[in-house]
N, C-alpha and C positions, 0 to 999 in steps of 0.2 A: 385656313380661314382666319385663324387670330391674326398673319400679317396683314390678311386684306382688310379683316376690320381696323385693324392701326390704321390702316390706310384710307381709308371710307374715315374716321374718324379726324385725322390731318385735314383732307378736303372739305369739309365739312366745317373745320374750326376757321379756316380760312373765310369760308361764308360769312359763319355768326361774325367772327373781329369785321368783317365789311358791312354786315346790317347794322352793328352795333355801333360802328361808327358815322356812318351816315346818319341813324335815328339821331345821334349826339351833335352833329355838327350843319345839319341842313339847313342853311336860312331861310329868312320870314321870307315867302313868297315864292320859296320853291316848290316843286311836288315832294311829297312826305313819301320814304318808303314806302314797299307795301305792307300791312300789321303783320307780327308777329303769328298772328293763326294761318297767315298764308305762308308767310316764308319759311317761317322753322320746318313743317310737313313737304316742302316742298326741296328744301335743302337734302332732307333723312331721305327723300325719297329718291332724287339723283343721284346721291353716292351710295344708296343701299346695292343694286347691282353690284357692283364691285368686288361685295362680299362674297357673291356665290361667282364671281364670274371664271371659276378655276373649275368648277362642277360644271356651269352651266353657260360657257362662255359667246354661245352664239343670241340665247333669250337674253342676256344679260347687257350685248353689248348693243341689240334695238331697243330696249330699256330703255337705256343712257342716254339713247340719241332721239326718242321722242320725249321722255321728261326734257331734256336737254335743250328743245326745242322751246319751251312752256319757261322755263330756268333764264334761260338767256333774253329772252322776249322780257319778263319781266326785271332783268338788269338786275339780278340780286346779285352774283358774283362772278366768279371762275371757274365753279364745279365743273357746270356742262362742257368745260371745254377740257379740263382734266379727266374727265371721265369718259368721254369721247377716244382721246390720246390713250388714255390706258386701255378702253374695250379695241382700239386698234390693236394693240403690241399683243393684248391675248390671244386674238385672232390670228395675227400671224405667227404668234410663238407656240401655241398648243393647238391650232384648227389645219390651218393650212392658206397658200395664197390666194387659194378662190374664194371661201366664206371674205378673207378680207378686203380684197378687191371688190366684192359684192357692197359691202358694209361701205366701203371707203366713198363709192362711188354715191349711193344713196346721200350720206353722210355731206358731200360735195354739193350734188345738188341742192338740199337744205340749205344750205351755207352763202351758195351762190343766190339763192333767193331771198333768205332771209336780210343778208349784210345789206346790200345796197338798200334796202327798203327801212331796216332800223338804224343804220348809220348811213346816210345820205354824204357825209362830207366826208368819213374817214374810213369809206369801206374796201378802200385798196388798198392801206393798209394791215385790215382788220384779215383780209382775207391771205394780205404776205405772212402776218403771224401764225393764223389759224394754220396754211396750207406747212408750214416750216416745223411746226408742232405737227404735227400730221406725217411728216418726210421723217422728224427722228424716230415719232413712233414705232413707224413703220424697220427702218435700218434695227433700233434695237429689238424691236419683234424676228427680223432675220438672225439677228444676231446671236440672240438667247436659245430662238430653235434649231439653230444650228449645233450651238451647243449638247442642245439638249437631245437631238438625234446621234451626234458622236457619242454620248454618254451611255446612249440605250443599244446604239451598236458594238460597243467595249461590252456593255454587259452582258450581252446578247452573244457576243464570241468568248467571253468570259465563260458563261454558264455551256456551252458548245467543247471547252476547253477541259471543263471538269468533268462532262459529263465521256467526252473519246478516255479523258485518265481512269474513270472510274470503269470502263468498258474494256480498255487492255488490262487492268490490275485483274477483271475479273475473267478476263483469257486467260491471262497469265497465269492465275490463279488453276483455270480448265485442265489446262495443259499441262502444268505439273503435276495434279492430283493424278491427270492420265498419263504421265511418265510414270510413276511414283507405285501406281496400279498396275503397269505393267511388268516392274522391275519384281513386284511382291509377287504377282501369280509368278511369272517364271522361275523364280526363286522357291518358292514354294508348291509349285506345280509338279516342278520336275522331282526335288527333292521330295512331296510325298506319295506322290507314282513308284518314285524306286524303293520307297520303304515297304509302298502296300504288295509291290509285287514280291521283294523280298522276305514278307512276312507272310506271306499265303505259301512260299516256298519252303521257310522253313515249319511252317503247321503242318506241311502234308511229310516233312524228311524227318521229324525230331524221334523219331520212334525207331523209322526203318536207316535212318544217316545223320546220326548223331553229328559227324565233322562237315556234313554241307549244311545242315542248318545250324551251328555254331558257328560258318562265316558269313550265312546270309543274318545272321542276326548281328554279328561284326560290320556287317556291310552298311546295314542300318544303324547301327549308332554312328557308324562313321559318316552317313549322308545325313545325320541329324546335326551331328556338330556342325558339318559345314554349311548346312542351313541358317544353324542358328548364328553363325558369324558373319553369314550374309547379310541376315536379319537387322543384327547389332549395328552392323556397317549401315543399314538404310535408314536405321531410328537416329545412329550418333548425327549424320548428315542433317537430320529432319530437325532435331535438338541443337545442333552446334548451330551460335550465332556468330564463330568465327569462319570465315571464310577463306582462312589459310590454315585450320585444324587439320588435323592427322585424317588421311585420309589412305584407303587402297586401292589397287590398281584395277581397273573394271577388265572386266574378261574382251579376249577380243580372236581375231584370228589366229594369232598364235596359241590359242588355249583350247583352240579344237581338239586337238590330238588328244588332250586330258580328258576331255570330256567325250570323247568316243571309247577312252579306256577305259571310262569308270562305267558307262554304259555296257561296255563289254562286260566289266567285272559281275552284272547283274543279268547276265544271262542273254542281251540282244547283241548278236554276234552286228559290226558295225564295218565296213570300209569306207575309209576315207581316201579321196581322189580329191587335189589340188596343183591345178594348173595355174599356172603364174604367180608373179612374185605378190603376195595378198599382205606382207609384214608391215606394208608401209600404208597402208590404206590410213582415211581419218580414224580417230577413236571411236567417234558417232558410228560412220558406217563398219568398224569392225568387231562394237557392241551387238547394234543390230544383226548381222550377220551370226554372231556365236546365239543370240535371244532364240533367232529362227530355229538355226539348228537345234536348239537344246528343246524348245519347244517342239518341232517335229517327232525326236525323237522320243520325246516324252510321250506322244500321242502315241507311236509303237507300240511303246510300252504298255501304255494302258490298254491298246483297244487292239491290239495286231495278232496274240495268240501264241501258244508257244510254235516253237519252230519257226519261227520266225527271223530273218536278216533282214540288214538295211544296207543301205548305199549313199552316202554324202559327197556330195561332189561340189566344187567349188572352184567357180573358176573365172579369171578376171581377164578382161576382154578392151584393152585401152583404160576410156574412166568408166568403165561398166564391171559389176559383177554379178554372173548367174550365178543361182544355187539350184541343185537339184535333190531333194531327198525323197527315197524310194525305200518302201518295202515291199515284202512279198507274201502278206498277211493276208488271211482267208477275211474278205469284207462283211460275211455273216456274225462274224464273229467280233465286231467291230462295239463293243458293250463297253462301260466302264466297270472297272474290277476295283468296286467301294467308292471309288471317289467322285461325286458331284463335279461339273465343271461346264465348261462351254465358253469361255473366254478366250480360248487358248488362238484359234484360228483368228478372233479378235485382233488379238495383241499382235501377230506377227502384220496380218494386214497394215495394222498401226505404224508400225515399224516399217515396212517398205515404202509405205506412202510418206514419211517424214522425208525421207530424202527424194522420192518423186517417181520411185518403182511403184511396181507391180508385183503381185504375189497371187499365186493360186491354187487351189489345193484340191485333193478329189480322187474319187476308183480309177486303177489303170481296170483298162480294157483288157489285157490276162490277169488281173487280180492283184491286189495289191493296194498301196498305196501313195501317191506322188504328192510332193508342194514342189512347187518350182516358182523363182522371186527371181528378179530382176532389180541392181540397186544401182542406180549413177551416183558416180560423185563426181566432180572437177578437181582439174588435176592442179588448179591453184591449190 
């Protein structure tokens, strides 16, 4: 509004310098202006619109064109026809082509009645001016709202732009926390399943078999250390902001065989059956695949009973690999021994689904218990 009142103020000072000089210079026997108590209220009041015509651009700009009408009838200056010209350009730069078309037309009509009738000898030219002032209005009214809708469409894809960035940062965000979660429960699932079960073995031996519960208590410090290195391994990655730091090697298909023997060493007798060449699989799917396994068998452990085997079978089928893990555990007996959990079936699901398998888990029908996962990958 302070430009338009500069502006409303320009057209306005243009008037007074024209009454001011006519009052000064009119000779004997001409008509005298009209006084001062008419003109001046009637000048403030033709380019007063203007000021609000950014607010209120359509009231503003019939304003302009019936004062405008009263303005020019009584010859005081050029306002009405500056201000006419301006309430154009607003209309087509901030309303639209119909408000000014509407306007434009009204505006014509007036025009065309008024000229010939107050200028009888010079009204064809009056009206090439008028109509040519009326033609630029109009172009720079397209021109500016052209502008001005490229402007609001940049912003408009702009804010579109930061708001998809701020949407994958906060997937991205999802999605590692739920890498991250599942790396920690299997890490820490399986590792304290085999402590709890190796401690309730060696509470019931320390009296009656001093040497089986001295290695089941070896057995657990030793699946504590490797916990805790696992551990340290997921914190340093979490911590390190270098992205070529020391890092170690994630378990995969070839580390099966370790981890069926350390299994064994805790008392779940385990066979592992692997058909086809599984060494060269991706890293991705040969994490996944050891996550499942170690998670099934962790579930064994916890909920499967003594006397209890299992069966892991692994076998790769083109760019497919099934998994089958089976025990033969009394399903009554299917409890947690100390440890709170329920994630577990989670997580594996998580896991087959990243690469676009399938996992399922559940009672065999003679007793037992089955997961069986299906994982593709391409052989790109």
């Amino acid at each position: 509004m302070v430009g338009d009142t500069l502006l409303a103020a320009v057209i306005a000072s243009f008037d007074l310098l024209i009454f001011v000089a006519r009052a000064a210079v009119t000779p004997a026997g001409e008509p005298a202006p009209e006084p001062w108590y008419i003109t001046l209220p009637l000048i403030v009041a033709v380019v007063l619109p203007i000021v609000f015509r950014r607010k209120y651009p359509i009231t503003a700009a019939y304003l302009t064109l019936g004062l405008g009408v009263v303005h020019s009838l009584l010859e005081i200056g050029v306002a009405s026809m500056f201000t006419a010209c301006i309430a154009l350009y607003t209309l087509v730069a901030y309303v639209g082509r119909r408000s000014a078309l509407l306007f434009l037309a009204v505006n014509e009509v007036v025009t065309l009645v008024q000229t010939p009738w107050q200028f009888p000898e010079q009204w064809v030219i009056t009206l090439i001016v008028v109509n040519l002032s009326l033609a630029f209005s109009w172009a720079l009214g397209e021109f500016v709202g052209a502008r001005r809708a490229y402007q609001a469409e940049l912003e408009q894809r702009l804010r579109l732009l930061e708001t998809e960035r701020d949407q994958q940062a906060r997937i991205a965000v999802a999605e590692e926390r739920a890498r991250i979660a599942r790396e920690l429960h299997d890490v820490v699932a399986h590792a304290v399943s085999v402590m709890v079960v190796q401690a309730d073995g060696a509470a019931y031996a320390v009296r009656s078999q001093p040497d089986l519960a001295e290695r089941a208590v070896n057995t657990i410090a030793s699946t504590g250390r490797d916990a805790l290195t696992e551990l340290r391994r997921l914190l340093g990655v979490l911590r390190s902001e270098d992205a070529g730091g020391e890092r170690t090697p994630q378990p995969g298909t070839r580390s099966l065989s370790e981890l069926a023997a350390r299994v064994r060493a805790v008392g779940l007798p385990v066979q592992l059956d692997i058909v086809g060449n599984v060494d060269d699989l991706p890293a991705g799917v040969g994490l996944g695949i050891y996550r499942i396994v170690q998670e099934a068998l962790t579930n064994s452990l916890k909920h499967a009973g003594p006397g209890t085997a299992a069966t892991v079978r692994v076998a790769r089928t083109g760019d497919r690999v099934d998994l089958s893990i089976v025990d033969n555990g009394r399903r009554s007996s299917r409890s947690l021994v100390g440890v709170s959990g329920g994630n577990g079936l989670i997580g594996m699901r998580e896991r087959a689904l990243v690469f676009g398998g399938t996992l399922a888990a559940g009672p065999r029908a003679g007793g037992g218990w089955e997961v069986t996962a299906s994982l593709p990958f391409g052989s790109g």
